[in-house]
N, CA, C and O atoms as a CHARMM CRD file, in Angstrom:
* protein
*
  288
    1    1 UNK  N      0.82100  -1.18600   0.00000 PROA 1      0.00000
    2    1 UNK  CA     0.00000   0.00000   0.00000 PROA 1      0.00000
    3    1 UNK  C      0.87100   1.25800   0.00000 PROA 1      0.00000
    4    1 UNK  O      0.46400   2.22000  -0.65200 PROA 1      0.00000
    5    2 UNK  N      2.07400   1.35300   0.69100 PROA 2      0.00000
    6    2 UNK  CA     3.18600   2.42000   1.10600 PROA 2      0.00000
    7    2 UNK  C      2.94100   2.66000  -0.24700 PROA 2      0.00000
    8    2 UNK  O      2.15700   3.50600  -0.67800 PROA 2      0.00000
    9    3 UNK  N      3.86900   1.62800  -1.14200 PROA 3      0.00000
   10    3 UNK  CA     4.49400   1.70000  -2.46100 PROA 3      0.00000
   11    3 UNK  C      3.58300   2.42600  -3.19300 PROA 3      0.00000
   12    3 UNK  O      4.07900   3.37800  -3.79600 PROA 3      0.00000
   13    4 UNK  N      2.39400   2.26200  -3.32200 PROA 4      0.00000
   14    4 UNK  CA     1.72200   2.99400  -4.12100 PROA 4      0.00000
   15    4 UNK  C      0.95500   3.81800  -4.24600 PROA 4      0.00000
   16    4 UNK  O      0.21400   4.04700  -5.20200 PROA 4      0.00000
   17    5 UNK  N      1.10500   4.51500  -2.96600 PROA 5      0.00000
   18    5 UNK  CA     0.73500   5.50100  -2.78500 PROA 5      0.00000
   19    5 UNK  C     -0.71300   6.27500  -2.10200 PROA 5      0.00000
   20    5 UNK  O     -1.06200   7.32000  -1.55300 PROA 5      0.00000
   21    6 UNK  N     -1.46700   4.42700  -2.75500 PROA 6      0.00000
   22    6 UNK  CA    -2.71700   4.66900  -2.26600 PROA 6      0.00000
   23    6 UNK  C     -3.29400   4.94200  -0.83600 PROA 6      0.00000
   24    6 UNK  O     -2.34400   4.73500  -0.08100 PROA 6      0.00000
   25    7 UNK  N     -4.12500   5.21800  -0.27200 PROA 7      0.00000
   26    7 UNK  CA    -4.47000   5.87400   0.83500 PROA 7      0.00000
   27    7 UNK  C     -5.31200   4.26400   1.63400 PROA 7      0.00000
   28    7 UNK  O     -5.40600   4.10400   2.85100 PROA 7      0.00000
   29    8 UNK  N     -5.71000   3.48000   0.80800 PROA 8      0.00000
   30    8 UNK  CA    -6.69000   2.20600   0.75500 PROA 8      0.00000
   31    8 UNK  C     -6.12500   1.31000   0.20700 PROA 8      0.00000
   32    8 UNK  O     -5.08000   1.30500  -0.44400 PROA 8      0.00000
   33    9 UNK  N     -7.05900   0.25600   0.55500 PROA 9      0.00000
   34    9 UNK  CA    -6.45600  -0.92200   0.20700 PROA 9      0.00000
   35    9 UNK  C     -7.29600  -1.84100  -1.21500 PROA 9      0.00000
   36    9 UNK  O     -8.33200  -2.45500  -0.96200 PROA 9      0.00000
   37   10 UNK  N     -6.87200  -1.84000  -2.28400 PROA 10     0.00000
   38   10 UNK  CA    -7.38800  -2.23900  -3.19400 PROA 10     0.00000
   39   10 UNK  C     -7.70300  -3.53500  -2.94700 PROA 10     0.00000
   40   10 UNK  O     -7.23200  -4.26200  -2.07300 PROA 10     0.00000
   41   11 UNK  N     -8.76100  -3.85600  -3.99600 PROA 11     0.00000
   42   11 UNK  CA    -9.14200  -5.86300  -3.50000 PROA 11     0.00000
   43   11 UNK  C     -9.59400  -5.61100  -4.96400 PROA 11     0.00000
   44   11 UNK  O     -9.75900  -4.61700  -5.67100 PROA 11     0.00000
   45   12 UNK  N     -9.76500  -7.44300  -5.15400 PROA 12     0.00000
   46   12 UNK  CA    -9.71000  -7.70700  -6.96300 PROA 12     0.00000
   47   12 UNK  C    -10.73900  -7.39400  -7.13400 PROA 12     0.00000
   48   12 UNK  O    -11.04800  -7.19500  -8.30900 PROA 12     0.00000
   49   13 UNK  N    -11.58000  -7.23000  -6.27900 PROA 13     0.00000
   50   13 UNK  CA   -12.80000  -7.00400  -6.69700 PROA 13     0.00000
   51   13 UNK  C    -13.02200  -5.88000  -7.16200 PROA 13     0.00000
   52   13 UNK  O    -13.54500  -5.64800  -8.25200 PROA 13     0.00000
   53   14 UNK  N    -12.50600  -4.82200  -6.09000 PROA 14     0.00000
   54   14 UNK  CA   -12.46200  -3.34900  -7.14900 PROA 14     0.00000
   55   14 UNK  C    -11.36300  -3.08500  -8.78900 PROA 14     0.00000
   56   14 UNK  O    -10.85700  -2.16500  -9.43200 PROA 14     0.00000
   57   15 UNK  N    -11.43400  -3.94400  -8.80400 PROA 15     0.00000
   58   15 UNK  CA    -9.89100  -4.50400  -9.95100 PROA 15     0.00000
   59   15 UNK  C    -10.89500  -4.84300 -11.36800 PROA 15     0.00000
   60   15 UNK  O    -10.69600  -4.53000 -12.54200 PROA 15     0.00000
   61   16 UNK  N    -12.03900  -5.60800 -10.74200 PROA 16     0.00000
   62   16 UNK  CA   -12.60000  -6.11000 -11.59500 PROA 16     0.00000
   63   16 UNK  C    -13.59900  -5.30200 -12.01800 PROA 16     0.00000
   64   16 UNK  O    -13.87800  -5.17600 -13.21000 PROA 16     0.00000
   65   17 UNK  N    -14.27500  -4.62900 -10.95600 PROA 17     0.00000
   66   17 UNK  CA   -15.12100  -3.24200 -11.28800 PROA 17     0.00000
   67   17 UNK  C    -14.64200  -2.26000 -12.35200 PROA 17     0.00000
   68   17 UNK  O    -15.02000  -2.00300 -13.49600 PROA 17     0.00000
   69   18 UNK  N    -13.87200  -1.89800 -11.72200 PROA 18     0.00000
   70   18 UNK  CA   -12.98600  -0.74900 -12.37900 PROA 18     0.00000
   71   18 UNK  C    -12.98000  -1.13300 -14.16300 PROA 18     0.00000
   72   18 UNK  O    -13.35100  -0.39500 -15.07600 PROA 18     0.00000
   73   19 UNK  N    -12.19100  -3.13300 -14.28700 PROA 19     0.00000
   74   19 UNK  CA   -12.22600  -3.13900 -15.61700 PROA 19     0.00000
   75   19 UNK  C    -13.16300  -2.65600 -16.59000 PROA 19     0.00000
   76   19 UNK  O    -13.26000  -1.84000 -17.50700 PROA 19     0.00000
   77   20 UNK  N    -14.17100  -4.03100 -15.62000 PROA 20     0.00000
   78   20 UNK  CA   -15.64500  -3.84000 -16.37500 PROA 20     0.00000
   79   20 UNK  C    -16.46600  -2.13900 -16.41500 PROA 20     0.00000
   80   20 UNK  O    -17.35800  -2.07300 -17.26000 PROA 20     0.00000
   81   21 UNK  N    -16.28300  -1.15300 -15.79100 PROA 21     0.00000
   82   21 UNK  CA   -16.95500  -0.41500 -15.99100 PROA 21     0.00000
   83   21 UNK  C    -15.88800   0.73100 -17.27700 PROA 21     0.00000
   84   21 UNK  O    -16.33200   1.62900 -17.99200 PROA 21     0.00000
   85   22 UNK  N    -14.64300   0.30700 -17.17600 PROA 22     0.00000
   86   22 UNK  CA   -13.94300   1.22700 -18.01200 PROA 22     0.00000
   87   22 UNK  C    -14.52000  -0.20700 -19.68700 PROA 22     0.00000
   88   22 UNK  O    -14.79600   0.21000 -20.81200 PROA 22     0.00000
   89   23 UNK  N    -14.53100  -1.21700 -19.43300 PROA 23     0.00000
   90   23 UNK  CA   -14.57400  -1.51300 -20.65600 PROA 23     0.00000
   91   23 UNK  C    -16.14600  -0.92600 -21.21900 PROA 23     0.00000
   92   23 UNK  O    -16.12700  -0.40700 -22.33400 PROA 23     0.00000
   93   24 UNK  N    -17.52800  -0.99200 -20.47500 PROA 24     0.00000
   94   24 UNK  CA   -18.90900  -0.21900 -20.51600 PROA 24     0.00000
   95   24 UNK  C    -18.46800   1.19200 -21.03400 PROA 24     0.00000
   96   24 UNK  O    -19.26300   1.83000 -21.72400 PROA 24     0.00000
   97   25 UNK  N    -17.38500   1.64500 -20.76800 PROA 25     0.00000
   98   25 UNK  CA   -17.71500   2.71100 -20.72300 PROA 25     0.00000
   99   25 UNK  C    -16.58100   3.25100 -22.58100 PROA 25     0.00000
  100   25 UNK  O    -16.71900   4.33300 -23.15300 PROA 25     0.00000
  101   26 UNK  N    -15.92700   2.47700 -22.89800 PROA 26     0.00000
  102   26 UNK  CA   -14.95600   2.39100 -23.82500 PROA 26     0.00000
  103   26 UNK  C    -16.41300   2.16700 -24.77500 PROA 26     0.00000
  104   26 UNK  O    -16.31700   2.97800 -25.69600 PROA 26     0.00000
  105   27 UNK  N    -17.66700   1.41800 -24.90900 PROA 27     0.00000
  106   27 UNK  CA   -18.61500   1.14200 -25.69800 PROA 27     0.00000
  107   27 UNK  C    -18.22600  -0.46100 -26.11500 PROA 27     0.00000
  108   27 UNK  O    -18.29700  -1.02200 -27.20800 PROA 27     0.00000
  109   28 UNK  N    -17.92100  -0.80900 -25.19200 PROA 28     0.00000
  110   28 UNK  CA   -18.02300  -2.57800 -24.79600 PROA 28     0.00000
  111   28 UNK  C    -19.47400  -3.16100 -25.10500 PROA 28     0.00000
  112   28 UNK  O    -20.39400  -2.37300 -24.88800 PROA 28     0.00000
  113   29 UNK  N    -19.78000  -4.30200 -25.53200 PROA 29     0.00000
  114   29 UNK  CA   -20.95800  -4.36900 -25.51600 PROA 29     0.00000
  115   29 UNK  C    -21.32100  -5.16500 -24.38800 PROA 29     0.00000
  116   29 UNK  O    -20.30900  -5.69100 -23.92700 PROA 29     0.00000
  117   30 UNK  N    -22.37500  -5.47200 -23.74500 PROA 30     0.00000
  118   30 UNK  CA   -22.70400  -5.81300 -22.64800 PROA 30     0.00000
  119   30 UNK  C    -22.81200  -7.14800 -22.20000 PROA 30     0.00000
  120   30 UNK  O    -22.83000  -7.56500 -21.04200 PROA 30     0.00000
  121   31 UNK  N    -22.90100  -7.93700 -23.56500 PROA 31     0.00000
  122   31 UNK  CA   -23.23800  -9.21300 -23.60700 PROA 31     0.00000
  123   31 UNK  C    -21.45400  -9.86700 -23.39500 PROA 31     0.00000
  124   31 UNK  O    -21.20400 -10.69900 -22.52300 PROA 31     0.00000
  125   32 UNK  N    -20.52900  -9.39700 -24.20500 PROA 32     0.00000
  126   32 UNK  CA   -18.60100  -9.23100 -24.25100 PROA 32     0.00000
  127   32 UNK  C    -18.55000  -9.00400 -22.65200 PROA 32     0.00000
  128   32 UNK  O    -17.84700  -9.81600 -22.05000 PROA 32     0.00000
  129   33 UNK  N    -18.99600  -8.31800 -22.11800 PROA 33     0.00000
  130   33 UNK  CA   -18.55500  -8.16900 -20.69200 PROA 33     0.00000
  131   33 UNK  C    -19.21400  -9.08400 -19.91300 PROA 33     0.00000
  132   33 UNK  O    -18.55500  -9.49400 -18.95800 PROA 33     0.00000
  133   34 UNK  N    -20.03800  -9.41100 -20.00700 PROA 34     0.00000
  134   34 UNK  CA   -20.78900 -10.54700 -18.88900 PROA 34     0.00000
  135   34 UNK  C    -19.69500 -11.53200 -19.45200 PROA 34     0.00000
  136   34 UNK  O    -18.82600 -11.87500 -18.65000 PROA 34     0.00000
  137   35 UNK  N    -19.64100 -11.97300 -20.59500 PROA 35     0.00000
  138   35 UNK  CA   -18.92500 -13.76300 -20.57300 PROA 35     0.00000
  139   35 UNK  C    -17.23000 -13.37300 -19.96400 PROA 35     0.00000
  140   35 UNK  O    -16.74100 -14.17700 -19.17100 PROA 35     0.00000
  141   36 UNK  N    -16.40300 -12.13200 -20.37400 PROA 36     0.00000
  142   36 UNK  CA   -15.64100 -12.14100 -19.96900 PROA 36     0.00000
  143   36 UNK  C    -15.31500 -11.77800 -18.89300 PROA 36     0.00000
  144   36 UNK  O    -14.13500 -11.70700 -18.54900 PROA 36     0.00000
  145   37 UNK  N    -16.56700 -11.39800 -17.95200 PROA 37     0.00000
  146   37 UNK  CA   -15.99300 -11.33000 -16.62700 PROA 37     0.00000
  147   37 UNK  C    -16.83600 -13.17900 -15.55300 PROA 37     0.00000
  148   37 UNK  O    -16.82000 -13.63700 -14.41100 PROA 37     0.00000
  149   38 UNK  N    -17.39700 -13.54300 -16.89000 PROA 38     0.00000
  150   38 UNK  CA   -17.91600 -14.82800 -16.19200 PROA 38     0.00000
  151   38 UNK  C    -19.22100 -15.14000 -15.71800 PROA 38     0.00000
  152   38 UNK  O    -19.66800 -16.24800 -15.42300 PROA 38     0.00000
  153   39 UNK  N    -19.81700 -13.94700 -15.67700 PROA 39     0.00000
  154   39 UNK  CA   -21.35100 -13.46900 -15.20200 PROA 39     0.00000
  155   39 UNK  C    -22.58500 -14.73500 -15.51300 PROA 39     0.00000
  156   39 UNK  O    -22.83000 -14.90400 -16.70700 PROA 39     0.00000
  157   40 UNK  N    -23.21800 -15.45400 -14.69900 PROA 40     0.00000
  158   40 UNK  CA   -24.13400 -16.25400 -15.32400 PROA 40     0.00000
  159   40 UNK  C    -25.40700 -15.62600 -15.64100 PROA 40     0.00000
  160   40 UNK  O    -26.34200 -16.20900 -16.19100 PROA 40     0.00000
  161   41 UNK  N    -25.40200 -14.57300 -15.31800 PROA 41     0.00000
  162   41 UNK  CA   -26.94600 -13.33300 -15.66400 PROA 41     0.00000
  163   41 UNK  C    -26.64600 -12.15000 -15.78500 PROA 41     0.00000
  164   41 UNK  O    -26.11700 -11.39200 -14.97200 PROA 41     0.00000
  165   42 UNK  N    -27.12700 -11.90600 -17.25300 PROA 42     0.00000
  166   42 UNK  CA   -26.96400  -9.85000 -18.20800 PROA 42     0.00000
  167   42 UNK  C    -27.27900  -9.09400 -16.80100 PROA 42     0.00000
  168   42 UNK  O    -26.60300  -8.08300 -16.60900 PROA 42     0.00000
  169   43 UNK  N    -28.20200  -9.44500 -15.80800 PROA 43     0.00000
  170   43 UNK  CA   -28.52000  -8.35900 -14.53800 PROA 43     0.00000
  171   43 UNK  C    -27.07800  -8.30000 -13.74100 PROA 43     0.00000
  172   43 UNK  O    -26.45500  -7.28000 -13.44700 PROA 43     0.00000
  173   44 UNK  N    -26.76300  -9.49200 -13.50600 PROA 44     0.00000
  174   44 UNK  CA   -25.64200  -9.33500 -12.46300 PROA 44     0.00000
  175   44 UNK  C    -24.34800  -7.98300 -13.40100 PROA 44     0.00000
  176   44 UNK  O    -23.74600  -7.14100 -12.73400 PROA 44     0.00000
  177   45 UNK  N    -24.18700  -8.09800 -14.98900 PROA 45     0.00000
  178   45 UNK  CA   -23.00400  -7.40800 -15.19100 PROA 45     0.00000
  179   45 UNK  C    -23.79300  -5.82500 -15.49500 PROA 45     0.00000
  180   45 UNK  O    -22.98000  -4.90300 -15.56500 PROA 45     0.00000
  181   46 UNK  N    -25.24800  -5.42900 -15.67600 PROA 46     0.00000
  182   46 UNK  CA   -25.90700  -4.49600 -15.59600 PROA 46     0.00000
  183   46 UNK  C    -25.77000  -4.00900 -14.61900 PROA 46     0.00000
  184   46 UNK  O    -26.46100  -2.99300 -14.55700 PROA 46     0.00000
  185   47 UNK  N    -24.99200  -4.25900 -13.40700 PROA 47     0.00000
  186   47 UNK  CA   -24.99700  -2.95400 -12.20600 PROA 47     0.00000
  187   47 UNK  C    -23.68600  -2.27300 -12.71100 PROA 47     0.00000
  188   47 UNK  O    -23.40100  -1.16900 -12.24600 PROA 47     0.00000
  189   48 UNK  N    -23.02900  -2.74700 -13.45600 PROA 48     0.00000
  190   48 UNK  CA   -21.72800  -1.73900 -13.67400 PROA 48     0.00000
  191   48 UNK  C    -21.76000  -0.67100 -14.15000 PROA 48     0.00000
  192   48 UNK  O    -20.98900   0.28200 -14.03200 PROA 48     0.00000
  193   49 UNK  N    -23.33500  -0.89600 -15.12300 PROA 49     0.00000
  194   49 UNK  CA   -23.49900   0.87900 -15.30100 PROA 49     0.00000
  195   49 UNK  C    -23.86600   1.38700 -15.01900 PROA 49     0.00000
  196   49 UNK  O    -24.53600   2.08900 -15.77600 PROA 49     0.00000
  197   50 UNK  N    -23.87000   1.66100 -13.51200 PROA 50     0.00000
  198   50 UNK  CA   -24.39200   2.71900 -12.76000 PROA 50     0.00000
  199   50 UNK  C    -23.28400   3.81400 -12.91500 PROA 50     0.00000
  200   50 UNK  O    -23.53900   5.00700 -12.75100 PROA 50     0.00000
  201   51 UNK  N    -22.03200   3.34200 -13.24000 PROA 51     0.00000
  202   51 UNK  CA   -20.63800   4.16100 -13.21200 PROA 51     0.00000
  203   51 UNK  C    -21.10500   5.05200 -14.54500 PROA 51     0.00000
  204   51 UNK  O    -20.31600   5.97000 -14.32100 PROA 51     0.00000
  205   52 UNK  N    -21.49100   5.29200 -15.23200 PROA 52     0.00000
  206   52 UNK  CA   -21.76400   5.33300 -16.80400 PROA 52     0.00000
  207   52 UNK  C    -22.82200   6.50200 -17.02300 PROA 52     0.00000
  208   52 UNK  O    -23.97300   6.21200 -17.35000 PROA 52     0.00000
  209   53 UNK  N    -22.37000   8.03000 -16.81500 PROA 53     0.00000
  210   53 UNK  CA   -23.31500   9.15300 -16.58700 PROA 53     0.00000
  211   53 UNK  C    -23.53600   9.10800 -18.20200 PROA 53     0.00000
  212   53 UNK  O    -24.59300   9.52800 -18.67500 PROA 53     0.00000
  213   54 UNK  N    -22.90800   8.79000 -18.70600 PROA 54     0.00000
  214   54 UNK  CA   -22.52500   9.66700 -20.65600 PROA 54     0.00000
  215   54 UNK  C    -22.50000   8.11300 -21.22200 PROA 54     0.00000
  216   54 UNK  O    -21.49600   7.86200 -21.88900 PROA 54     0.00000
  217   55 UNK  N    -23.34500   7.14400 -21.07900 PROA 55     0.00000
  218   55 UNK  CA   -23.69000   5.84900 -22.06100 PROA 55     0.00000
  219   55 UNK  C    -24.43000   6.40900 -22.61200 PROA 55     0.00000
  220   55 UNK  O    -23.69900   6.70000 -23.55800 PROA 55     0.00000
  221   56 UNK  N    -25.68500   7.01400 -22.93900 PROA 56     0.00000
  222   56 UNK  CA   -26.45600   7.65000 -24.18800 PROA 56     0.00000
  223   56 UNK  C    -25.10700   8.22100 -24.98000 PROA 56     0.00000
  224   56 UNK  O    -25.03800   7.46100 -25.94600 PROA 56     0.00000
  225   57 UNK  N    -24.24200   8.95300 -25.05900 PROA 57     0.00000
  226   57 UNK  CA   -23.60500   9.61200 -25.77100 PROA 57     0.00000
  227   57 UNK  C    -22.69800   8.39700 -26.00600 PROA 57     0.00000
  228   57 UNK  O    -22.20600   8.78100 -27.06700 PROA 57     0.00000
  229   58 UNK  N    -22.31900   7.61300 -25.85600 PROA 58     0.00000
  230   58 UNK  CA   -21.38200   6.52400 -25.89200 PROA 58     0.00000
  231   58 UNK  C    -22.14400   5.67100 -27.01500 PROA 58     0.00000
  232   58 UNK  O    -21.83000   5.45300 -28.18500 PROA 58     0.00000
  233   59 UNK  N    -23.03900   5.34000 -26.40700 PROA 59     0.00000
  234   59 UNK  CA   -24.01500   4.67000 -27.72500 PROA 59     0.00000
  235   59 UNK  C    -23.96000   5.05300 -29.04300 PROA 59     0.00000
  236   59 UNK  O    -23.66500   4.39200 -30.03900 PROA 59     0.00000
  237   60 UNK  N    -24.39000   6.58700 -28.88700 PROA 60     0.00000
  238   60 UNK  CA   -24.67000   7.47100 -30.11500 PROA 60     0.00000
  239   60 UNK  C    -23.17500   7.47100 -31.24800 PROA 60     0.00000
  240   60 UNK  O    -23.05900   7.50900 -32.47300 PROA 60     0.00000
  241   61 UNK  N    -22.13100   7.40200 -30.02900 PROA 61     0.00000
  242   61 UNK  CA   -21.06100   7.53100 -30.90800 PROA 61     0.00000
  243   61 UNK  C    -20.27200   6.16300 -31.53000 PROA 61     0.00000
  244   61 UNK  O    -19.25000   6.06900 -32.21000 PROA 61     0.00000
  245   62 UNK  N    -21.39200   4.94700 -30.88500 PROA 62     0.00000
  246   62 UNK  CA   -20.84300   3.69500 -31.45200 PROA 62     0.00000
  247   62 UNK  C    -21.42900   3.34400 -32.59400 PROA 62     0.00000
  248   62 UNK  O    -20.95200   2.46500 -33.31200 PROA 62     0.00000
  249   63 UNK  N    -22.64300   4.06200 -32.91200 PROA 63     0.00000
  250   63 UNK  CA   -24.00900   3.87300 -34.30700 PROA 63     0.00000
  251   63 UNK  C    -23.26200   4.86400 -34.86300 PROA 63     0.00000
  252   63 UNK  O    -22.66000   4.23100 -35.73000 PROA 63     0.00000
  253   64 UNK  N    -22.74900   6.43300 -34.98600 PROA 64     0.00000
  254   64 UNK  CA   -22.10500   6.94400 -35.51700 PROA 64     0.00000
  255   64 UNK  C    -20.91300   6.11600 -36.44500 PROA 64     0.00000
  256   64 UNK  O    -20.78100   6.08700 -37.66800 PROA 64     0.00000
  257   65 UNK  N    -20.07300   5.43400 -35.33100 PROA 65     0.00000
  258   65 UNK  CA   -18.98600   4.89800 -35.99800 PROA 65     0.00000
  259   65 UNK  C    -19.27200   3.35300 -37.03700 PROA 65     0.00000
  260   65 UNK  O    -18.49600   2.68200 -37.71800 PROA 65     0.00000
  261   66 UNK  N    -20.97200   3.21300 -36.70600 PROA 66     0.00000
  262   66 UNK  CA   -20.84000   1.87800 -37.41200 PROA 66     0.00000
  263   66 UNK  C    -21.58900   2.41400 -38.48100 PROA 66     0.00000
  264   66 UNK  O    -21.57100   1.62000 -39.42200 PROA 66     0.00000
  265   67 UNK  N    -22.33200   3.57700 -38.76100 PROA 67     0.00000
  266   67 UNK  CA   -22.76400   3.80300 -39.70900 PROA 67     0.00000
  267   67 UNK  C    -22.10400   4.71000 -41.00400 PROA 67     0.00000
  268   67 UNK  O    -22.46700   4.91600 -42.16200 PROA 67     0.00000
  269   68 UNK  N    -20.74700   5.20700 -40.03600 PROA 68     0.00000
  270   68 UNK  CA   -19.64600   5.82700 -40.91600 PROA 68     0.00000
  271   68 UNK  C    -18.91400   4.31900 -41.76300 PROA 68     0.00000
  272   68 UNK  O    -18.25600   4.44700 -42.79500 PROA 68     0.00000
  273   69 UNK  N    -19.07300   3.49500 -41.37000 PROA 69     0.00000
  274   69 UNK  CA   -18.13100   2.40700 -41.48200 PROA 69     0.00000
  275   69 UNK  C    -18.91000   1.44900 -42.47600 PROA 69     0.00000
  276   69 UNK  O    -18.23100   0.49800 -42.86500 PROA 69     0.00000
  277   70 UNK  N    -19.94600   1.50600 -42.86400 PROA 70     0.00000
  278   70 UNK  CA   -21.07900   1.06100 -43.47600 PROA 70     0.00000
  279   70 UNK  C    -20.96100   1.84200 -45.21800 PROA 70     0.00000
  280   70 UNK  O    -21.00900   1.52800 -46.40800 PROA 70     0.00000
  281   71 UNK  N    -20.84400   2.61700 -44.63000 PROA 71     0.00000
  282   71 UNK  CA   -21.10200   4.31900 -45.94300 PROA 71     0.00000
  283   71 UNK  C    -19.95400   4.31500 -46.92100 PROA 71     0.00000
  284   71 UNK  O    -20.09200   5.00000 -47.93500 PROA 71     0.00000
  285   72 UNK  N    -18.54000   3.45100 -46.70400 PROA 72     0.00000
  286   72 UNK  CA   -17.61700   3.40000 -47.20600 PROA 72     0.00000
  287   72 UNK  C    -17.68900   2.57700 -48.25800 PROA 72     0.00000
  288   72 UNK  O    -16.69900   2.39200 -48.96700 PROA 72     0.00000
């Protein structure tokens, strides 16, 4: 804990949060994150986006990029 500075003590669990909500939030799709974090139910990996103020805009910019990508 010294070493790094942190004030707390990290656990994998916040390890695993952290992933999963930075991958939600990168425009991961939801179904990719449940199997890769192991999830046997879409509800159980659906609390991660509570982290996720700007998923409407995340969305918008993943149909953006698939419909730019389409147009070519």
């Amino acid at each position: 804990m010294a070493a790094s500075g942190l004030e707390f003590k990290v656990k994998m669990h916040d390890l695993r949060h952290a992933h999963a909500s930075w991958l939600l939030a990168g425009g991961a799709d939801l179904q990719v994150v449940k199997e890769r974090l192991g999830h046997g139910s879409i509800s159980t990996t659906e609390k991660y986006l509570h982290t996720l103020p700007d998923a409407d805009e995340t969305a918008l910019d993943a149909l953006a990029r698939t419909r730019s990508r389409s147009a070519r």
